[in-house]
PLY file of the C-alpha trace (Angstrom):
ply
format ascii 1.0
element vertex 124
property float x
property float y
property float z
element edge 123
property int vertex1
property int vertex2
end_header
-113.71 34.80 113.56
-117.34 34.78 112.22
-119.67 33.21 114.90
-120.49 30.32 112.18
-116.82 29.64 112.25
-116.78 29.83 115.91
-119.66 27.44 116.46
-118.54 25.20 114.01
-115.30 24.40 115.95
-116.69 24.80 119.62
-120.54 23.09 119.76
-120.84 19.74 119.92
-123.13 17.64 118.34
-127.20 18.54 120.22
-125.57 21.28 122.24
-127.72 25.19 121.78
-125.59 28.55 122.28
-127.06 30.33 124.28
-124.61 33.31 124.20
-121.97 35.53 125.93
-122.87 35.86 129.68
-120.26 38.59 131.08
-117.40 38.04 133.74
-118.56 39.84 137.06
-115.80 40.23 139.68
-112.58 39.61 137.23
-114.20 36.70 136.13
-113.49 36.11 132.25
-116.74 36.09 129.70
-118.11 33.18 129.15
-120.01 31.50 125.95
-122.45 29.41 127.60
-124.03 25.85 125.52
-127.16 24.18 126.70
-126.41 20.53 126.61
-129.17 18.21 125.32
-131.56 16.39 127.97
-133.47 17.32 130.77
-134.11 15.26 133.98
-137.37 15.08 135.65
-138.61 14.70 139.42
-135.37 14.76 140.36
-134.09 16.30 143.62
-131.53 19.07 143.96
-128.31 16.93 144.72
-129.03 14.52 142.44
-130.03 17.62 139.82
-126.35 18.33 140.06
-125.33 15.18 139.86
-126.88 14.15 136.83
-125.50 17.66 135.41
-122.26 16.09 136.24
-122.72 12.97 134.34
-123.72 14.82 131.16
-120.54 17.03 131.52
-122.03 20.04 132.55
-123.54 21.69 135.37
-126.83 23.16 136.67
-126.58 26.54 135.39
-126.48 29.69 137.63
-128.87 32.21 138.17
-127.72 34.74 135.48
-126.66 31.52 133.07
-130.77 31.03 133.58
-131.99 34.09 132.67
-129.72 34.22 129.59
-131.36 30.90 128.76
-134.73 32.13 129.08
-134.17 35.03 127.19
-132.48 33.89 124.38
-133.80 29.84 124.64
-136.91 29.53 125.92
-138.47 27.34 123.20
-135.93 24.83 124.59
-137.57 24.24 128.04
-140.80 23.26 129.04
-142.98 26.14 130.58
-142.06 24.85 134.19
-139.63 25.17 136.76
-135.53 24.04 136.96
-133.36 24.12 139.38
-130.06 26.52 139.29
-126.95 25.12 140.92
-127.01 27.87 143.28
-128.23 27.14 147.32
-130.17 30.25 148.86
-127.27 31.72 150.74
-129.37 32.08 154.18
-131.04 28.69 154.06
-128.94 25.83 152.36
-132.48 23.63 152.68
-133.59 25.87 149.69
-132.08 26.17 146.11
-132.81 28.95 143.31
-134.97 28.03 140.19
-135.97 29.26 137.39
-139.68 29.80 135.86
-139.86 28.89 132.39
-143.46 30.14 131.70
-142.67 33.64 132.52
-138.91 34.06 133.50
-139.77 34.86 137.65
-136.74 32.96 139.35
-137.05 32.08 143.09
-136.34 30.28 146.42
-139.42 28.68 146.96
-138.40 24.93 146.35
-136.81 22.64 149.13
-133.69 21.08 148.07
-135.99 17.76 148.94
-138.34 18.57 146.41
-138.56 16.96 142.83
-138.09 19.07 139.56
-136.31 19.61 136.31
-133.22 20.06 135.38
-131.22 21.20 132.36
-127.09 21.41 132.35
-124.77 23.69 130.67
-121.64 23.97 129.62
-118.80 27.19 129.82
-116.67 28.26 127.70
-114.21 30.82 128.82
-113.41 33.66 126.43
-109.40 34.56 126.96
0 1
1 2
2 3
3 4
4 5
5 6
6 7
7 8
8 9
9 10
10 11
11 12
12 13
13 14
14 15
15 16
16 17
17 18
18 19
19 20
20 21
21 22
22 23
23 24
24 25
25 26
26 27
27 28
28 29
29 30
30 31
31 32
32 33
33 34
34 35
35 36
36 37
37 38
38 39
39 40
40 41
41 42
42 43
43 44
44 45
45 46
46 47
47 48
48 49
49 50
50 51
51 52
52 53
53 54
54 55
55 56
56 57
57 58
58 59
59 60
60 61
61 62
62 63
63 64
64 65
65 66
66 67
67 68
68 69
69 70
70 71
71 72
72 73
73 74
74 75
75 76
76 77
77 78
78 79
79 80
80 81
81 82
82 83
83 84
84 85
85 86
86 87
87 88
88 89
89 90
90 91
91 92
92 93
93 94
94 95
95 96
96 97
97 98
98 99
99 100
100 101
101 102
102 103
103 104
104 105
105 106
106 107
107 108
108 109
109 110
110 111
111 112
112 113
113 114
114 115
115 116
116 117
117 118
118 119
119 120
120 121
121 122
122 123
C-alpha cells in the first residue's frame, strides 16, 4: 500500500503523520498522528486529561522527539509536556523543548504549560 493510500484511509480530518516510531521491548511499530489543538497553562494532570478528551494522549518521550524532528513547524518554539512522570520524583514530568529539541525534567507537575496529544496506530 502506497503511503497516500495509507493516509487516505487512516488520518482523520486536521490530524499530521508524524511517522513510524519503532516497537522497543516486543512492542509492535507504531504510526503516530498529531491531533489538532494545543492547550495552554495547563497543569500536568489536567495536560493528560485534556489529551483524553481529544482522543489521544500526551505523547512520550521518543513520540516527542519524532515530532520535533519531523513536525516542528507544528508547535510553538516552547515547551510541552510528555505523558511520562520522572521515574525518581513523580512531582516532576518530562517535556519537550520546541525551540531546539533539549527534553527535560525541570517542570513541576504543578506548573502550567502546553500540551499537544497524539494518537497510535499499531502496525500488525
Amino acid at each position: 500500500m502506497s503511503k497516500e493510500q495509507f493516509l487516505k484511509e487512516n488520518q482523520k480530518v486536521g490530524e499530521l503523520y508524524a511517522g513510524i516510531l519503532l516497537g522497543k521491548d516486543g512492542a509492535p511499530d507504531q504510526h503516530i498522528f498529531l491531533l489538532p489543538g494545543e492547550a495552554e497553562s495547563i497543569k500536568w494532570q489536567a495536560a493528560k486529561e485534556w489529551a483524553e478528551s481529544v482522543g489521544g494522549d500526551l505523547p512520550t518521550r521518543r513520540e516527542q522527539s519524532l515530532l520535533f524532528a519531523n513536525l516542528k513547524e507544528a508547535f510553538q518554539p516552547r515547551w510541552y509536556w510528555s505523558g511520562e512522570q520522572h521515574a525518581a520524583t513523580s512531582d516532576y514530568a518530562w517535556s519537550q523543548l520546541f525551540s531546539n529539541g533539549s527534553q527535560g525534567n525541570d517542570y513541576g507537575t504543578s506548573y502550567e504549560g502546553r500540551a499537544r496529544a497524539v494518537r497510535r496506530l499499531a502496525i500488525l
